[in-house]
ZAMARGU-4260 file (C-alpha; in steps of 0.2 Angstrom, whole numbers, plus 5000, padded with zeros to 4 digits):
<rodrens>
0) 5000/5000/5000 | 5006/5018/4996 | 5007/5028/5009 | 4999/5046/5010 | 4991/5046/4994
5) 4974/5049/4986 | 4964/5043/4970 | 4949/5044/4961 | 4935/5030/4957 | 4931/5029/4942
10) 4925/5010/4932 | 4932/5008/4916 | 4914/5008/4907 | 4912/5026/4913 | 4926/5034/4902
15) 4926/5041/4886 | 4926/5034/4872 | 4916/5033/4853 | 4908/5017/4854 | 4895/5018/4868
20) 4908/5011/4881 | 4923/5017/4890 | 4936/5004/4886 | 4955/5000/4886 | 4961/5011/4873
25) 4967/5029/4870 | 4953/5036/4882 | 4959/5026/4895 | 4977/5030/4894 | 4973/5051/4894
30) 4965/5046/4910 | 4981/5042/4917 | 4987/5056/4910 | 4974/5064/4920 | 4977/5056/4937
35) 4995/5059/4935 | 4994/5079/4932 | 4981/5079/4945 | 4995/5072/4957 | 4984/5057/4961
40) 4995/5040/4964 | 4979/5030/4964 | 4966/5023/4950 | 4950/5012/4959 | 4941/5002/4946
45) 4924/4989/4946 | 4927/4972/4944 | 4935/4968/4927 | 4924/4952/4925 | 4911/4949/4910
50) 4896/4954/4914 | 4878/4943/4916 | 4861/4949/4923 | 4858/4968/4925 | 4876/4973/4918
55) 4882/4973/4935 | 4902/4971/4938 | 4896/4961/4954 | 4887/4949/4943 | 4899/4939/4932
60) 4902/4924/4922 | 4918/4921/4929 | 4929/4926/4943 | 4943/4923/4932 | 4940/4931/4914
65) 4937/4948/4909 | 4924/4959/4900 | 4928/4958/4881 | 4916/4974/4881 | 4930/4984/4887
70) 4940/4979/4873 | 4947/4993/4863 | 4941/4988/4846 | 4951/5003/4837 | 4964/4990/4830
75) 4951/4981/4820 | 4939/4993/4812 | 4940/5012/4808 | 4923/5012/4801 | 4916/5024/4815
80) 4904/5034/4800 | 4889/5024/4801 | 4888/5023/4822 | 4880/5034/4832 | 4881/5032/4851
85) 4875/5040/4866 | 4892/5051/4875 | 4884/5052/4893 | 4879/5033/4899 | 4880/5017/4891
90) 4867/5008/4879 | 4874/4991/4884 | 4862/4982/4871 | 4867/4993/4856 | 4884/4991/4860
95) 4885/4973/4864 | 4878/4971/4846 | 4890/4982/4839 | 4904/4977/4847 | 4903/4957/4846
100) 4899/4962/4827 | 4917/4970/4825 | 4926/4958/4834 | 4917/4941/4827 | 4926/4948/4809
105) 4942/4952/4819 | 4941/4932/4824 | 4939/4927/4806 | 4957/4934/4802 | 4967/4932/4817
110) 4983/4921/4817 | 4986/4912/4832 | 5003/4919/4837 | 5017/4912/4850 | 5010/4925/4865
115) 4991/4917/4862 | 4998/4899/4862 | 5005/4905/4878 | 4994/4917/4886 | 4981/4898/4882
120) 4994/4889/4889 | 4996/4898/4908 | 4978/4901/4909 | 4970/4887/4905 | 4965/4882/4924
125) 4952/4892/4920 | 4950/4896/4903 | 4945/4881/4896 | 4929/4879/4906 | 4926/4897/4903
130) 4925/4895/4885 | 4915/4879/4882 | 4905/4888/4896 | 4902/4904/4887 | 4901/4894/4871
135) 4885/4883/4881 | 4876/4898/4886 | 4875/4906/4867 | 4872/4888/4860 | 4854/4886/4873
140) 4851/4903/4871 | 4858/4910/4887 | 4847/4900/4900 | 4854/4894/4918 | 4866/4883/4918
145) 4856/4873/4931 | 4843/4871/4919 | 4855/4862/4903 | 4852/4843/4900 | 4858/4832/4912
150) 4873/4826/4906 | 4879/4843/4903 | 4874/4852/4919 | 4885/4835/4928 | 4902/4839/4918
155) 4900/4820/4910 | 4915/4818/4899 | 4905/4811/4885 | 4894/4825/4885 | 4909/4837/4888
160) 4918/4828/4873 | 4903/4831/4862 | 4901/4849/4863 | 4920/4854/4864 | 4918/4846/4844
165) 4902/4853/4841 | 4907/4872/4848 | 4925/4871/4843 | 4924/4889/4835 | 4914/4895/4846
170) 4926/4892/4861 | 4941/4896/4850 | 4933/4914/4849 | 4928/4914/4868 | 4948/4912/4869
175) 4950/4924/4856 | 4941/4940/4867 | 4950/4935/4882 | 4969/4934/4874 | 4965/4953/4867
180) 4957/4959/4886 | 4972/4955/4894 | 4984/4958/4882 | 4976/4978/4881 | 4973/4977/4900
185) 4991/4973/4904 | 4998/4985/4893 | 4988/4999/4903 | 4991/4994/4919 | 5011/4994/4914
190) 5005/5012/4908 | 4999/5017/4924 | 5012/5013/4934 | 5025/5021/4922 | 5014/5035/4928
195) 5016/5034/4944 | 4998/5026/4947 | 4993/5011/4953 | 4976/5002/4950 | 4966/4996/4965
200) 4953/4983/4959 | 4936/4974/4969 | 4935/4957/4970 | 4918/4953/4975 | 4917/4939/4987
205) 4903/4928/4978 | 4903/4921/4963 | 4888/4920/4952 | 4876/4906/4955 | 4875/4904/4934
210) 4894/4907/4932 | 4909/4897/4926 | 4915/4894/4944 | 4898/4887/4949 | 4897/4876/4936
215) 4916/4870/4934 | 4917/4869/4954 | 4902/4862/4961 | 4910/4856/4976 | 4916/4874/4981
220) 4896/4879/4984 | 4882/4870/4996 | 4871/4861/4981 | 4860/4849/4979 | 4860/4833/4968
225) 4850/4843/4956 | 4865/4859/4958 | 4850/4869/4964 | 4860/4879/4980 | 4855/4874/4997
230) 4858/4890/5004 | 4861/4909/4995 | 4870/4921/5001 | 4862/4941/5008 | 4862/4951/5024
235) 4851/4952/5037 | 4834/4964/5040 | 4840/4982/5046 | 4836/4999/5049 | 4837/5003/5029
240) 4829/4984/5023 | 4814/4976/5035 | 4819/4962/5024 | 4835/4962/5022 | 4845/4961/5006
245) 4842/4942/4995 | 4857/4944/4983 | 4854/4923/4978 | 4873/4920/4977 | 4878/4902/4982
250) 4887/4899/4997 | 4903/4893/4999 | 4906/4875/5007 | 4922/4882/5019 | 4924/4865/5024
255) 4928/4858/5009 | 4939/4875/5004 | 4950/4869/5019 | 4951/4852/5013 | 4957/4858/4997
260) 4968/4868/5007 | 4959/4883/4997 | 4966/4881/4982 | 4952/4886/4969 | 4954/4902/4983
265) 4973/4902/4979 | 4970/4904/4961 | 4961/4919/4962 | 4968/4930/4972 | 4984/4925/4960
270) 4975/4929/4945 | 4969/4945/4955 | 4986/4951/4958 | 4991/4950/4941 | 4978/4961/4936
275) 4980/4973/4949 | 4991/4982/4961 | 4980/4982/4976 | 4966/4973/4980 | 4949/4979/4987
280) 4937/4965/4994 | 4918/4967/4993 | 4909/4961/5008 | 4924/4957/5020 | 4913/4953/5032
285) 4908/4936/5023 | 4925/4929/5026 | 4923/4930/5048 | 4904/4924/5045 | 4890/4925/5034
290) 4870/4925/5031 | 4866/4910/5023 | 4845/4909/5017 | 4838/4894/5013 | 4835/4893/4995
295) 4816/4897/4990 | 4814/4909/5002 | 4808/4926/4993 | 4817/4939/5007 | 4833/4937/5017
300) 4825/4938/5035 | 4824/4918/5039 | 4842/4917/5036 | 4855/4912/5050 | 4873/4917/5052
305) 4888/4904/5051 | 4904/4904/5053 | 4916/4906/5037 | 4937/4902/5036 | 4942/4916/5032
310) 4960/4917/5044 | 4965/4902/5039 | 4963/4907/5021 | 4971/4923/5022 | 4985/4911/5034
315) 4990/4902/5017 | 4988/4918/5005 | 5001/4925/5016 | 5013/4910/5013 | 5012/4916/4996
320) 5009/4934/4995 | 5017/4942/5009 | 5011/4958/5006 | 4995/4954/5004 | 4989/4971/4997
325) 4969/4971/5001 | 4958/4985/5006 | 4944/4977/5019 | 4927/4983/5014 | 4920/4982/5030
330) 4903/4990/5030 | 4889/4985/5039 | 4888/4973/5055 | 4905/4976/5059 | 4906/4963/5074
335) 4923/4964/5086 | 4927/4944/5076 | 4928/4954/5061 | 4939/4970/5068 | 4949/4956/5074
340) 4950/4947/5058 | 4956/4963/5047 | 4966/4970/5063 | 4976/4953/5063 | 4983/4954/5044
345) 4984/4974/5046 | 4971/4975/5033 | 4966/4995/5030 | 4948/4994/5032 | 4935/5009/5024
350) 4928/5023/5032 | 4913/5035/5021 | 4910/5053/5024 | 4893/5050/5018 | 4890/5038/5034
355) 4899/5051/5046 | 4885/5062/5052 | 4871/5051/5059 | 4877/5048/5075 | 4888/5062/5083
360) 4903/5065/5089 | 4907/5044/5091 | 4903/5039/5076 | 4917/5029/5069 | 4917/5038/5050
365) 4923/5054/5057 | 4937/5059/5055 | 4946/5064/5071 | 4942/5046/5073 | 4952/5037/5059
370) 4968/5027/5062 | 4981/5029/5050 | 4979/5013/5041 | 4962/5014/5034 | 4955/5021/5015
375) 4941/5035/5019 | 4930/5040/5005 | 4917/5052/5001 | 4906/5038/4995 | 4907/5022/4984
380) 4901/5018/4968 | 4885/5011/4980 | 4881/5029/4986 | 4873/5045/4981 | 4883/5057/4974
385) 4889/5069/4988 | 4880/5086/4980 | 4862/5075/4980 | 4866/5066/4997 | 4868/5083/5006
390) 4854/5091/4998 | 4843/5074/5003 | 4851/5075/5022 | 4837/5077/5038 | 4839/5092/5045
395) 4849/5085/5061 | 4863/5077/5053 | 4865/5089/5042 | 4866/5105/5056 | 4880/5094/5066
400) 4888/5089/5046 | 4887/5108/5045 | 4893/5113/5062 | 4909/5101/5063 | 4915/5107/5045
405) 4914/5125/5049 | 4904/5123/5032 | 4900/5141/5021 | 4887/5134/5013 | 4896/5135/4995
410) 4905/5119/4984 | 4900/5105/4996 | 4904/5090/4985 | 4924/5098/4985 | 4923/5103/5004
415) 4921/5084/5008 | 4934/5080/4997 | 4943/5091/5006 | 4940/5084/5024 | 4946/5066/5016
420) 4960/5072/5009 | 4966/5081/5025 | 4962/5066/5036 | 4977/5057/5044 | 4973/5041/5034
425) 4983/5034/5022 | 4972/5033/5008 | 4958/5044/5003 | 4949/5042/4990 | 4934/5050/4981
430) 4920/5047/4964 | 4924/5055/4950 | 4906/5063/4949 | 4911/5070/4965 | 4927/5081/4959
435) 4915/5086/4946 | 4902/5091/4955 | 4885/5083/4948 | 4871/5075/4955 | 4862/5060/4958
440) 4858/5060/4938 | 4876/5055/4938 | 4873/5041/4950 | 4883/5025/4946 | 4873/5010/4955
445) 4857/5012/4966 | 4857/4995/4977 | 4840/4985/4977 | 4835/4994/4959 | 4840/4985/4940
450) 4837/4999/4931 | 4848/5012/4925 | 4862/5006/4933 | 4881/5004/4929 | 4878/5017/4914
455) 4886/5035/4919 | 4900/5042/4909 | 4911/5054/4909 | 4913/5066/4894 | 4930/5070/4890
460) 4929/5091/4891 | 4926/5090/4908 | 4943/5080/4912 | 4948/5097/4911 | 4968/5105/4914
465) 4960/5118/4925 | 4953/5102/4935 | 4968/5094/4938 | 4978/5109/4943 | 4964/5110/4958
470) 4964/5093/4962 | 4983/5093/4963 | 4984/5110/4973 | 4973/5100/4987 | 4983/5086/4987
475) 4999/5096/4988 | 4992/5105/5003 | 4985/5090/5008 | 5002/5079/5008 | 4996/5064/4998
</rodrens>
């Protein structure tokens, strides 16, 4: 982890870009530029994994593979005349149309080269299912794969045999899209750092129940003979959900994990740190224990917690990452076992402005309250933008915000930027709607909603000089 330094969040779908998507290519790179004349050492993305239901990052086919929509697909058309996209939030089914188009006539004339042959090679512990799996779902029409005939959805070899033949091109191009992701991906990280910037990524705790994982690694999760799971994942009823929150994720069997000695675990948090620099885990929580739901059930209330293995899985990623470069996200029911639990591996856990002023002087999101090694930001790609959020705040919370910030009543969303950046934490870290001042309009995800979600860009005027020379004359006062 860097010390003293700041960042901006900002996904890789929400940049610039001419076809309908922010991707890996030229936009991305000036985004660097960006972060570096603002004097900012740190880039937080999304996940980077292909996305299912909803478009959400969260919600992926794989925890391994990444989103061939974030391809750059400049080096295989110039044909831009004819496409017409909107510049201020994705149209994920126009682009996927377009996109797929361009890049199934790029498959058609690619020449398997030394680096595919290799990049197939050292991947293939997750590649290969990945593929036939991709290759399954477009062949029966994207359903469950839960719900494909029997001797498919049990990994029969003869059935396995079959359709490897019957879909070879199909999983040849599935391999395709993922050589060219983290081909261009790699070559922007290796930018980045050049640059003096380093990418923190999220690795959501659960997998998706129809996912490349579930169905390669059944053994991982709590199913049944019919691979229905036995138990899905959520969080209990609180004071902002009387019926908690049903996410349907399988849960994991720890118990088998152990026996395994975690090594489907192992494998991706290795192919983690080889996409990023620093690690940021969604849902810590769930590695000290977990809500588990018995399957069926249309709320999360008759749920029941249990106990998950996190330390001793952390025990043996330590053995091979001594570092062990992770950000804690440790929102919600933060029990002492879970303190504990990140305390023990010095994990810097997060702390949200936007959570600070409910609860007066104690409350363990304000800032005369932070240790060093923790990240505090404004708020998350889960939140309201800040200039919304104050305007939405009750009166009460809003008098005490107003009254411990000596606030003028003028540029709120840069004024808690402000108190981040002065903090004594390590890291801060803040949206980029929030350094450019919008409102909820601009909102990235809205929890318990489907609609309109991941879709918010950025439109390249306002990644402005005059910006950047603001944001670094903070962090030059600010010491990060």
């Amino acid at each position: 982890m860097i010390k003293r330094s700041s960042g901006i969040l900002l996904h890789i779908v929400s940049l610039p870009g001419k076809y309908g998507i922010g991707c890996l290519g030229k936009d991305a790179f000036e985004f660097v530029d960006f972060l570096n004349k603002s004097g900012q050492k740190l880039w937080q993305i999304c996940p980077l994994s292909p996305t299912g239901y909803g478009n959400s990052p969260y919600s992926s086919y794989s925890a391994f593979a990444g989103n061939p929509l974030l391809i750059d697909i400049d080096e295989f058309t110039k044909e831009t005349d004819d496409i017409n996209f909107d510049d201020k939030e994705v149209e994920y089914d126009k682009v996927i149309e377009f996109k797929y188009k361009v890049m199934r006539q790029a498959f058609t004339t690619f020449s398997e080269t030394d680096d595919y042959h290799k990049f197939v090679k050292e991947e293939s512990y997750w590649l290969e299912d990945f593929s036939l799996f991709m290759a399954l779902k477009n062949h029966f029409n994207n359903i469950a794969w839960n719900r494909w005939e029997t001797p498919l959805k049990l990994r029969e070899e003869n059935a396995l045999l079959e359709f490897k033949k019957l879909l070879k091109n199909e999983i040849e191009f599935q391999k395709f899209l993922q050589f060219i992701f983290f081909q261009q991906w790699q070559k922007l990280r290796s930018y980045a750092n050049s640059r003096g910037v380093q990418i923190i990524g999220d690795m959501p705790i659960y997998v998706a129940a129809d996912s490349a994982d579930a169905w390669s690694n059944p053994k991982l999760f709590l199913f049944d003979e019919d691979m229905n799971p036995t138990f899905v994942a959520g969080v209990p009823p609180d004071g902002f959900s009387p019926t908690g929150q049903l996410w349907g994720n399988p849960v994991y069997d720890w118990d088998y994990c152990e026996d395994t000695d975690f090594e489907w675990w192992k494998l991706r948090f290795t192919s983690a740190f080889k996409l990023y620099d620093i690690l940021r885990i969604d849902h810590f929580i769930g590695f000290e224990n977990y809500w588990a739901v018995p399957f069926g059930n249309d709320t999360a209330e008759l749920g029941s917690w249990q106990k998950a293995k996190g330390r001793q899985l952390f025990q043996k990623l330590k053995e091979e990452f001594p570092d062990l470069p992770i950000i804690a996200e440790d929102l919600g029911l933060l029990t002492d076992d879970v303190r504990k639990l990140r305390d023990d591996f010095g994990f810097p856990g997060m702390k949200v402005l936007q959570f600070a002023f409910y609860d007066g002087m104690k409350s363990d999101f304000l800032p005369h309250n932070f240790t060093e090694n923790c990240v505090v930001y404004t708020g998350t790609h889960d939140n309201e933008i800040t200039r919304s959020w104050y305007d939405n705040l009750p009166d009460e919370p809003k008098n005490f915000m107003n009254e411990y910030m000596k606030y003028d009543g003028k540029d709120i969303s840069f004024k808690l930027i402000k108190l981040a950046w002065e903090s004594r934490t390590d890291v801060a870290i803040a949206p980029m709607q929030d350094f450019l001042d919008l409102d909820n309009k601009a909102r990235f995800n809205s929890p318990g909603t489907i609609e309109g979600n991941w879709q918010w860009r950025v439109i390249k005027e306002q990644l402005s000089n005059q910006l950047a020379e603001k944001i670094k004359a903070l962090t030059l006062q600010s010491n990060r």
